[in-house]
VEXDREN-2710 file (C-alpha; in Angstrom, 1 decimal):
% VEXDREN-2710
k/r/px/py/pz
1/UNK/66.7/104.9/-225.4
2/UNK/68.3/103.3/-228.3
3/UNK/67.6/99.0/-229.2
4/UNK/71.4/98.9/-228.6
5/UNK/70.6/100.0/-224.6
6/UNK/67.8/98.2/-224.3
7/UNK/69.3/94.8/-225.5
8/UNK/72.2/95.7/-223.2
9/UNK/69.6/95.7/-220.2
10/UNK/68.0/92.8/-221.3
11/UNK/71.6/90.9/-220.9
12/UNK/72.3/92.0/-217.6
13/UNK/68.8/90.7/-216.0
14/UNK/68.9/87.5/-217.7
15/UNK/72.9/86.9/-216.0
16/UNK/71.5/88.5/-212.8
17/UNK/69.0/85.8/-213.3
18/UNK/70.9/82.9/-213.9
19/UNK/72.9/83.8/-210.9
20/UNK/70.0/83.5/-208.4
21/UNK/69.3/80.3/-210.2
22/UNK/73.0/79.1/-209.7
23/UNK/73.3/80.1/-206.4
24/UNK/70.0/78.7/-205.3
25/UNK/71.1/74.9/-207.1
26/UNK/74.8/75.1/-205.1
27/UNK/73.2/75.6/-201.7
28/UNK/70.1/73.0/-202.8
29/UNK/73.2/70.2/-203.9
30/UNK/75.3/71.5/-200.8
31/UNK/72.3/70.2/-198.4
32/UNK/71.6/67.2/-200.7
33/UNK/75.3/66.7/-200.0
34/UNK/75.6/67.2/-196.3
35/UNK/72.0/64.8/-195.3
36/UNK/73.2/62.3/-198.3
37/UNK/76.6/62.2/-195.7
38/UNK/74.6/62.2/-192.2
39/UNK/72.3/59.4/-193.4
40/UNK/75.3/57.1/-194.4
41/UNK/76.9/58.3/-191.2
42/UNK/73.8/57.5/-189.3
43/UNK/73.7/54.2/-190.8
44/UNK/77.6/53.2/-189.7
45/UNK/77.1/53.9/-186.4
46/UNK/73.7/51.8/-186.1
47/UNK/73.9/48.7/-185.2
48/UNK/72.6/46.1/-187.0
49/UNK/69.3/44.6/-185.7
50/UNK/68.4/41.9/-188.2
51/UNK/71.8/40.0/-187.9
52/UNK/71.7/40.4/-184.3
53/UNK/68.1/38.4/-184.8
54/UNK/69.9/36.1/-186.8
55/UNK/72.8/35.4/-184.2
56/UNK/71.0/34.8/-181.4
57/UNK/68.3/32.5/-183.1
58/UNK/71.1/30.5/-184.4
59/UNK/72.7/30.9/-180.8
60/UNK/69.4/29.4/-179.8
61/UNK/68.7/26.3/-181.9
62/UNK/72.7/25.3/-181.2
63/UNK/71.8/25.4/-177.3
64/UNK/68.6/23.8/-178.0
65/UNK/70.2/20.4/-180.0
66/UNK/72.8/20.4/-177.1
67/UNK/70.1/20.1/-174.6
68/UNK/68.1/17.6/-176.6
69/UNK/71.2/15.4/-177.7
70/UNK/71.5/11.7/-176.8
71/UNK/74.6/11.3/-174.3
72/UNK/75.4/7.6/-174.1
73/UNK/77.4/6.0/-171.1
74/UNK/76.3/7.7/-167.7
75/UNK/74.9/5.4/-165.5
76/UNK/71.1/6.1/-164.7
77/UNK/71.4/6.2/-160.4
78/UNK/68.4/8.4/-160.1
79/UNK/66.4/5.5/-158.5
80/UNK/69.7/4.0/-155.9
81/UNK/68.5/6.5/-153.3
82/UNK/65.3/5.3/-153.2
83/UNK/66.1/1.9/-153.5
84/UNK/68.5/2.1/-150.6
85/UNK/66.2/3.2/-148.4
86/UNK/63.7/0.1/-149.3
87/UNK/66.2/-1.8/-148.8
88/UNK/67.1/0.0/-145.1
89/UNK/63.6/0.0/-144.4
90/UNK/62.8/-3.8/-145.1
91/UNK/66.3/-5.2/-143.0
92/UNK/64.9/-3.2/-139.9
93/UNK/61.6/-4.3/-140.1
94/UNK/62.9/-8.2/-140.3
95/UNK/65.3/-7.2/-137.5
96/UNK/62.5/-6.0/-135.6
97/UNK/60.8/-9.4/-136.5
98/UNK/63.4/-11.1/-135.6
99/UNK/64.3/-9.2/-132.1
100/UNK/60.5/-9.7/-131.0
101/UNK/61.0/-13.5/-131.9
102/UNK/64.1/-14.2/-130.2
103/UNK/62.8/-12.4/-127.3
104/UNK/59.8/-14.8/-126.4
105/UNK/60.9/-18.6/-127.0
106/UNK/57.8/-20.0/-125.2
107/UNK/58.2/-23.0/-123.0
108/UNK/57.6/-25.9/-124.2
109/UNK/53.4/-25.9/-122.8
110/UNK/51.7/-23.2/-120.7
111/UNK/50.9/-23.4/-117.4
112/UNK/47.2/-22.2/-115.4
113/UNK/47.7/-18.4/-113.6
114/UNK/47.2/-19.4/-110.5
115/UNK/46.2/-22.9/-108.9
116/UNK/42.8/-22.8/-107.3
117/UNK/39.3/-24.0/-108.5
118/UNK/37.5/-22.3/-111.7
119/UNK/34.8/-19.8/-110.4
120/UNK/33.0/-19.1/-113.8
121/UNK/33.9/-20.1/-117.3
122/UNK/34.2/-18.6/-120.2
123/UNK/31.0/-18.1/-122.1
124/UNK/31.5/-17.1/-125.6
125/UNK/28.4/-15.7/-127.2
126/UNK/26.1/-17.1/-124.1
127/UNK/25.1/-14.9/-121.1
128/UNK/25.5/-15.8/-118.0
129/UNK/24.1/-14.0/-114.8
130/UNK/26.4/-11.1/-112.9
131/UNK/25.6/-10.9/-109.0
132/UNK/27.5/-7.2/-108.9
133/UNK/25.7/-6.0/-112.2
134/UNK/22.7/-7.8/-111.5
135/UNK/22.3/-8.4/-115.2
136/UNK/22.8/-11.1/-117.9
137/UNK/26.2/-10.6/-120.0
138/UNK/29.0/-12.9/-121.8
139/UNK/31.7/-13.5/-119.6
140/UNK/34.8/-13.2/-122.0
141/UNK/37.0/-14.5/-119.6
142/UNK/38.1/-17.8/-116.8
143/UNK/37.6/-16.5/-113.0
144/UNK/40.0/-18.4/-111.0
145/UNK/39.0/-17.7/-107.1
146/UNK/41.6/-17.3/-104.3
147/UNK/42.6/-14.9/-101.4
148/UNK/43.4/-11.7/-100.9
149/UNK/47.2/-11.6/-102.1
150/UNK/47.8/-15.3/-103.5
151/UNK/50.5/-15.1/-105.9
152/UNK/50.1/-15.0/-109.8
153/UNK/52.1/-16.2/-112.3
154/UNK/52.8/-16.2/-115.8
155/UNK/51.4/-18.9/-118.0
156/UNK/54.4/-18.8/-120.4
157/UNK/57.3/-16.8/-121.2
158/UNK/56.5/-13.5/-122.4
159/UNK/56.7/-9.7/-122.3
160/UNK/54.6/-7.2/-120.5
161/UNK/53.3/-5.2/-122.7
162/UNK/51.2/-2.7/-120.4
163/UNK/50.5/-2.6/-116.6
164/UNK/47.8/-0.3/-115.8
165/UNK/44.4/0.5/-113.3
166/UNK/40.8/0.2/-114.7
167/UNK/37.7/1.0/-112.5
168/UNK/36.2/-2.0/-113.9
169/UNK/39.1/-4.4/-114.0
170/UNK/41.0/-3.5/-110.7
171/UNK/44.8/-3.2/-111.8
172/UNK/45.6/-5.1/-115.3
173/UNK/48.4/-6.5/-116.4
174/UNK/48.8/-7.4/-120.1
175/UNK/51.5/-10.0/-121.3
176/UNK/52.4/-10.8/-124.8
177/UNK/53.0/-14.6/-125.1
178/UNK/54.5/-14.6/-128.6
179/UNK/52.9/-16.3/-132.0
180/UNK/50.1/-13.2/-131.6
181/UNK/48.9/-14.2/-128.1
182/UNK/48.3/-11.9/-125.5
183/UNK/47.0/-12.4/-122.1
184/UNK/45.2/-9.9/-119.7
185/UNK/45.5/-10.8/-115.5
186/UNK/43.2/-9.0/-114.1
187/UNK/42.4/-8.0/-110.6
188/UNK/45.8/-7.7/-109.2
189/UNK/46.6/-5.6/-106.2
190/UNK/48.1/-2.3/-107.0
191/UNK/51.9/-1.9/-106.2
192/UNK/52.4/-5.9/-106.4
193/UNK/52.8/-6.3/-110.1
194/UNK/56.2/-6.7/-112.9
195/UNK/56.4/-3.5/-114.9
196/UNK/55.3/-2.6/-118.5
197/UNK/58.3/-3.9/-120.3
198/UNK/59.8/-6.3/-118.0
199/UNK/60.7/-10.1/-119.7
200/UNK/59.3/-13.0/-117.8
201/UNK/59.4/-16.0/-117.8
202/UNK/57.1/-19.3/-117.1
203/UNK/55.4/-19.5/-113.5
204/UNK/57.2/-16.3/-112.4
205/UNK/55.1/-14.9/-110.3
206/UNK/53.8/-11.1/-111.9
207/UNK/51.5/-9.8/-108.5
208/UNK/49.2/-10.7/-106.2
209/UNK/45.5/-11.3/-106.2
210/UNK/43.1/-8.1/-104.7
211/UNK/39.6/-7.4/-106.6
212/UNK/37.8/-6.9/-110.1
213/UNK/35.6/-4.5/-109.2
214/UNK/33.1/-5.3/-111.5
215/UNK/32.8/-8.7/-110.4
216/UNK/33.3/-7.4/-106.8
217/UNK/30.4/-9.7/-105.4
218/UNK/32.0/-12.8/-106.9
219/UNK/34.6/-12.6/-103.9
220/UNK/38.7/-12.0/-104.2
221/UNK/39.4/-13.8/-107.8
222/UNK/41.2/-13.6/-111.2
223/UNK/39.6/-12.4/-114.3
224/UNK/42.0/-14.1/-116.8
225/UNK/41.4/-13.4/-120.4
226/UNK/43.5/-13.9/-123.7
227/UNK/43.3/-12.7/-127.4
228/UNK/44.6/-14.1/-130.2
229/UNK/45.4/-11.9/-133.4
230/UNK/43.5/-9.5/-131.6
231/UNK/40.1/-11.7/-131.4
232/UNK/39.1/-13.1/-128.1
233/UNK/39.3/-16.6/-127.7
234/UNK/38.6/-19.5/-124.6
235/UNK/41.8/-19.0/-122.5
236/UNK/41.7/-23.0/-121.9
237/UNK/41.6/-23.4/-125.6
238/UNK/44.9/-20.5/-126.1
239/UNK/47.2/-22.2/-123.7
240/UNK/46.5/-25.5/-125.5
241/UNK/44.4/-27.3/-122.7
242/UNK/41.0/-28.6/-122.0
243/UNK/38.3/-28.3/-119.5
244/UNK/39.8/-31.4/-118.0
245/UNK/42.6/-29.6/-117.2
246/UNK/41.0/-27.5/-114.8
247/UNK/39.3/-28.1/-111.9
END
């Protein structure tokens, strides 16, 4: 083969060559090409997360200085509800007061229970003997003595607070006298007495004398006793008397 054949050879493998090489860089820079375009694609259609960050913390700290802001002229009435109902609560308990006052106006002095001799005094701390307990015990009471069914009556004016049967008492009826005095009648005969809530007045009679059955041996009497405050006291001393007074 001649050089001139050879070098003719030569010429077309090199442009055969450089073909391959071209064709392999236009399909390389066509994909460059076409992810270069999806990427900046991809990046339109995203949305962007940082300035959505942004937005809502600056939504945020605007709701935040609202909340926290100072608002001048609204009248504080957070407290009227409760103050109202102080106030409610106070005027019914001084209308109460008031009611229970008006009810009992005592007369001007007391009076004695019934009118018959005393039987036994009150003895304070002492003891004195019992003849149905045959024992030694305080007597916190006056026994009045009488008959089967003498009348009664109130020693002032006054509300009964409570008429009810003990087995030691007999049937008890308890008045309040105002100014924290309360007096206890005991020994009455069932189905003769006022009823628990009844107003009465001075010397009305409220029952009729029967038994204290735990004085039964001392004979038909009254067991009268009184409390003041709540504390037992001399009834002679609570209606504002002396022993002299009593016979």
């Amino acid at each position: 083969m001649s050089e001139k054949q050879n070098n003719s050879q030569e010429l077309k493998k090199k442009a055969s060559l450089y073909a391959i090489i071209s064709v392999c860089l236009l399909i390389a820079g066509a994909a460059s090409y076409v992810t270069a375009k999806r990427n900046i694609a991809m990046q339109n259609e995203s949305p962007d997360i940082s300035a959505d960050i942004t937005s809502q913390i600056q939504t945020q700290a605007s709701a935040d200085s609202k909340v926290n802001e100072i608002v001048s002229g609204i009248s504080d009435d957070r407290t009227d509800s409760i103050s109202e109902l102080s106030t409610t609560q106070s005027v019914t308990a001084e209308e109460k007061t008031s009611k229970a006052e008006k009810l009992i106006i005592r007369a001007e002095a007391f009076t004695l229970p019934i009118d018959s001799p005393v039987l036994k005094k009150y003895s304070d701390a002492q003891i004195v003997y019992s003849k149905t307990t045959d024992d030694w015990r305080s007597h916190n009471g006056i026994d009045f003595s009488g008959k089967l069914g003498d009348p009664v009556i109130a020693v002032n004016n006054g509300i009964v607070t409570d008429v009810y049967d003990d087995t030691l008492w007999g049937t008890v009826v308890e008045i309040d006298h105002g100014e924290g005095l309360i007096a206890r009648y005991c020994g009455l005969g069932r189905g003769s007495t006022v009823n628990a809530g009844d107003e009465v007045k001075i010397n009305q009679r409220i029952g009729n004398l029967s038994e204290v059955p735990i004085e039964k041996a001392d004979g038909v009497h009254l067991h009268f006793e009184t409390t003041l405050d709540g504390i037992t006291v001399n009834p002679i001393i609570a209606l504002g008397m002396n022993e002299n007074d009593v016979r």
